[in-house]
N, C-alpha and C positions, 0 to 999 in steps of 0.2 A: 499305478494301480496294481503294477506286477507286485512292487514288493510289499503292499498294503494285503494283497491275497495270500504271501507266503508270510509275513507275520501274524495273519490269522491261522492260517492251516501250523503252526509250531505253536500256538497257543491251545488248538484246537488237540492236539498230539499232546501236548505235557496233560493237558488238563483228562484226558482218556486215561493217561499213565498214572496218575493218579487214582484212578480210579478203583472199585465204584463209590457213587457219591451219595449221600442220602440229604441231604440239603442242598436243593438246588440254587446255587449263586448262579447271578451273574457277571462276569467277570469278564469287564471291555466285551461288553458283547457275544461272551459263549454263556452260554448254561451248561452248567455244573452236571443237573439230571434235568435234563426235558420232558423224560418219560415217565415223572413219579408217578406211583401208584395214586398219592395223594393229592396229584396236580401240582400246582405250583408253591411246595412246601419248601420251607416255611413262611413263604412270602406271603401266602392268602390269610393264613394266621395271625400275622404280626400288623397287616391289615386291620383286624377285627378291636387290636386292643394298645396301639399305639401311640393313641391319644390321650392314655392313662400315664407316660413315659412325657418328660417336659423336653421341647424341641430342644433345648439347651440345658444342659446336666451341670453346665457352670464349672466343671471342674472337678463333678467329684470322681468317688475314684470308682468302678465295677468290678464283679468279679462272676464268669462265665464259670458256672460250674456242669461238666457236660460240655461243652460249648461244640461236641460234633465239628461242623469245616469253619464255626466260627461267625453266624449269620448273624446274631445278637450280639456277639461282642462286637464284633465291625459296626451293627448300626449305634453301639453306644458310643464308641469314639468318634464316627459323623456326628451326634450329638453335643460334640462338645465335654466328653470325659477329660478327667485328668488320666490317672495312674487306669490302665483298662488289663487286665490277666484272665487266661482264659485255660481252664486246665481240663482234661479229657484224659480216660484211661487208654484209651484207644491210640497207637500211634501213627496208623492210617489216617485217621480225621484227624490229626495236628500236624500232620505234612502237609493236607490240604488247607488248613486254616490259615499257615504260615505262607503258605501260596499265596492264597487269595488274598490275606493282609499287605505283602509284598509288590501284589499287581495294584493293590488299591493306592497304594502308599499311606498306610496307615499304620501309626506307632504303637502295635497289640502285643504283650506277652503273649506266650505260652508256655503249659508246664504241663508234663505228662505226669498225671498224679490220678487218686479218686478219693471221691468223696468224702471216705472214711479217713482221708489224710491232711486233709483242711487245715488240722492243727500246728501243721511244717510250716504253710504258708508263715505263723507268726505276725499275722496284720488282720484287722476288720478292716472291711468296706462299704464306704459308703450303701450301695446297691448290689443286692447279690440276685444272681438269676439262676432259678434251679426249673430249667423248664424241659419235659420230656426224658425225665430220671429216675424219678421216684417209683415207679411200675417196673424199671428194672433192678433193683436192689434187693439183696434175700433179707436186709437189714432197716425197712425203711424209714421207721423213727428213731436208728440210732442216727441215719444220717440227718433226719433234722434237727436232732439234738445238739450234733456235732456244728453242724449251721447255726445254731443260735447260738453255741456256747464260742465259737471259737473263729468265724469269717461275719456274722451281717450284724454291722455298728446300724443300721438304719431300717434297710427296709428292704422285702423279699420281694422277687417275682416269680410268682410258682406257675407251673402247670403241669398235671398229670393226667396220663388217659383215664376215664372212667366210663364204668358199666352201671347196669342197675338202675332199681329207680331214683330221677336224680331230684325227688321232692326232698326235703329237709324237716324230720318230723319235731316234736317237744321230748326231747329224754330229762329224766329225771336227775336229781344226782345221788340216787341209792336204789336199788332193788335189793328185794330179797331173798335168797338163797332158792328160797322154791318157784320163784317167780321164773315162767319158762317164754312164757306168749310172747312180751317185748320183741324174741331172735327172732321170729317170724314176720313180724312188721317190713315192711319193704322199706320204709325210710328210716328203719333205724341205722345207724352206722356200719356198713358191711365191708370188709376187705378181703376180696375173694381172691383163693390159692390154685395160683395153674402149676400143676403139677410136673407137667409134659411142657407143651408149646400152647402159646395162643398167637394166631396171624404168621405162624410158623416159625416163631420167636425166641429162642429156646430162652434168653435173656427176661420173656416176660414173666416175672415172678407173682406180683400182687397189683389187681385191678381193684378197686375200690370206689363204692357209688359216692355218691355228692357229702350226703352224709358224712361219711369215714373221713373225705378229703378237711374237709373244713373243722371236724374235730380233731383230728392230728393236728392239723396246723394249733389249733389254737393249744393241745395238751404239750406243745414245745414251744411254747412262749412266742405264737406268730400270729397279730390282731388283725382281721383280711380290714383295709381300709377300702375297697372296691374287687369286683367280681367284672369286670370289664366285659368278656365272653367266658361261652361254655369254656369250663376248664381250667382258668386262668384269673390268677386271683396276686392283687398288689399286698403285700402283708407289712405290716408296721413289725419290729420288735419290742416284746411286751414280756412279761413274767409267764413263768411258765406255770401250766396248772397243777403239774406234778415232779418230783423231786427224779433226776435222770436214776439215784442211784434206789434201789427198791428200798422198801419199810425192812427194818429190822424183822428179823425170821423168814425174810420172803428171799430167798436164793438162788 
């Protein structure tokens, strides 16, 4: 018993030293963050929309982009992945991911990269997962563009935070120059600019209502094939609505 309590209290220690943690694992029995502001994240989330994710992936391959300590790459190799990489800019959260993959005994890359760098990787994957990213990006349809054009051979798992009203109205596909009313509409497509901080985030760049989310996806060639929960959306790969590089004369 003794030394069943001193190899929790040294798992209990690395795992602090690590710290802090913003996804709370659990790992043999410690939690990562007990305290989260959000409860039991990501765990209560992954909850709500896991049954859109096949108990068995068969083999394919994943790619964790974001992947923070690693909670969705890890559940995709219990899944039954092949090839699973997990890349994050952050080299804080890829110490802990490589932990927590290590204590699980799970065969996960990692690579300290971002987004805008996809194109290193040099492979598509089966399954890509861009979840709780896209709100912090100054850039964020180059990075879905860069995700269509250059990592997801199949199919997206998105999620971003969003504000606003989240109805989803009819947009046309032309206005005209004097036409003003439309920006007012509350379900037109709005992606709102925090200048400063929001939730005390300096990271949070652009929130965007329901609207905006599912039109981005789809003007970077991403078909949602289900909306599982708020937020979270499975996307097929599809042609894109608009050409990444602008119209001649537009610079």
């Amino acid at each position: 018993m003794g030394e069943l309590t001193d190899d929790r209290k040294i798992l209990e220690a690395r795992i602090e030293a690590l710290g802090p943690w913003f996804q709370n694992l659990d790992i043999n029995g410690v939690k990562t963050a007990p305290n989260h502001f959000l409860g039991d994240y990501p765990s209560f989330k992954w909850q709500g929309f896991k049954e859109s994710i096949p108990e068995d992936l068969g083999g394919r391959s994943v790619l964790d982009v974001g992947c923070n300590a690693g909670f969705y790459t890890l559940e995709m190799k219990r899944r039954n992945a092949g090839r699973v990489v997990g890349i994050d800019s952050d080299p804080l959260y890829l110490r802990q991911a490589r932990f927590a993959a290590e204590r699980s005994g799970l065969d996960v890359e990692f690579r300290q990269m971002s987004v805008y760098d996809v194109e290193k990787l040099a492979e598509k994957f089966d399954l890509v997962i861009f979840m709780g990213v896209l709100y912090h990006l100054r850039h964020p349809l180059l990075a879905l563009d860069l995700l269509h054009e250059h990592v997801v051979a199949d199919q997206l798992l998105f999620q971003c935070l969003q504000r606003g009203d989240e109805r989803v109205g009819d947009v046309e596909e032309d206005y005209d120059f004097s036409e003003w009313a439309v920006f007012d509409r509350a379900t037109y497509p709005k992606l709102f600019f925090v200048e400063n901080r929001y939730a005390s985030d300096p990271t949070n760049w652009f929130v965007p209502n329901r609207a905006a989310v599912e039109a981005m996806l789809r003007s970077c060639g991403f078909a949602v094939e289900c909306h599982p929960e708020r937020e979270v959306y499975l996307c097929r790969r599809a042609e894109r609505h608009y050409a990444v590089e602008p119209p001649p004369g537009i610079r």
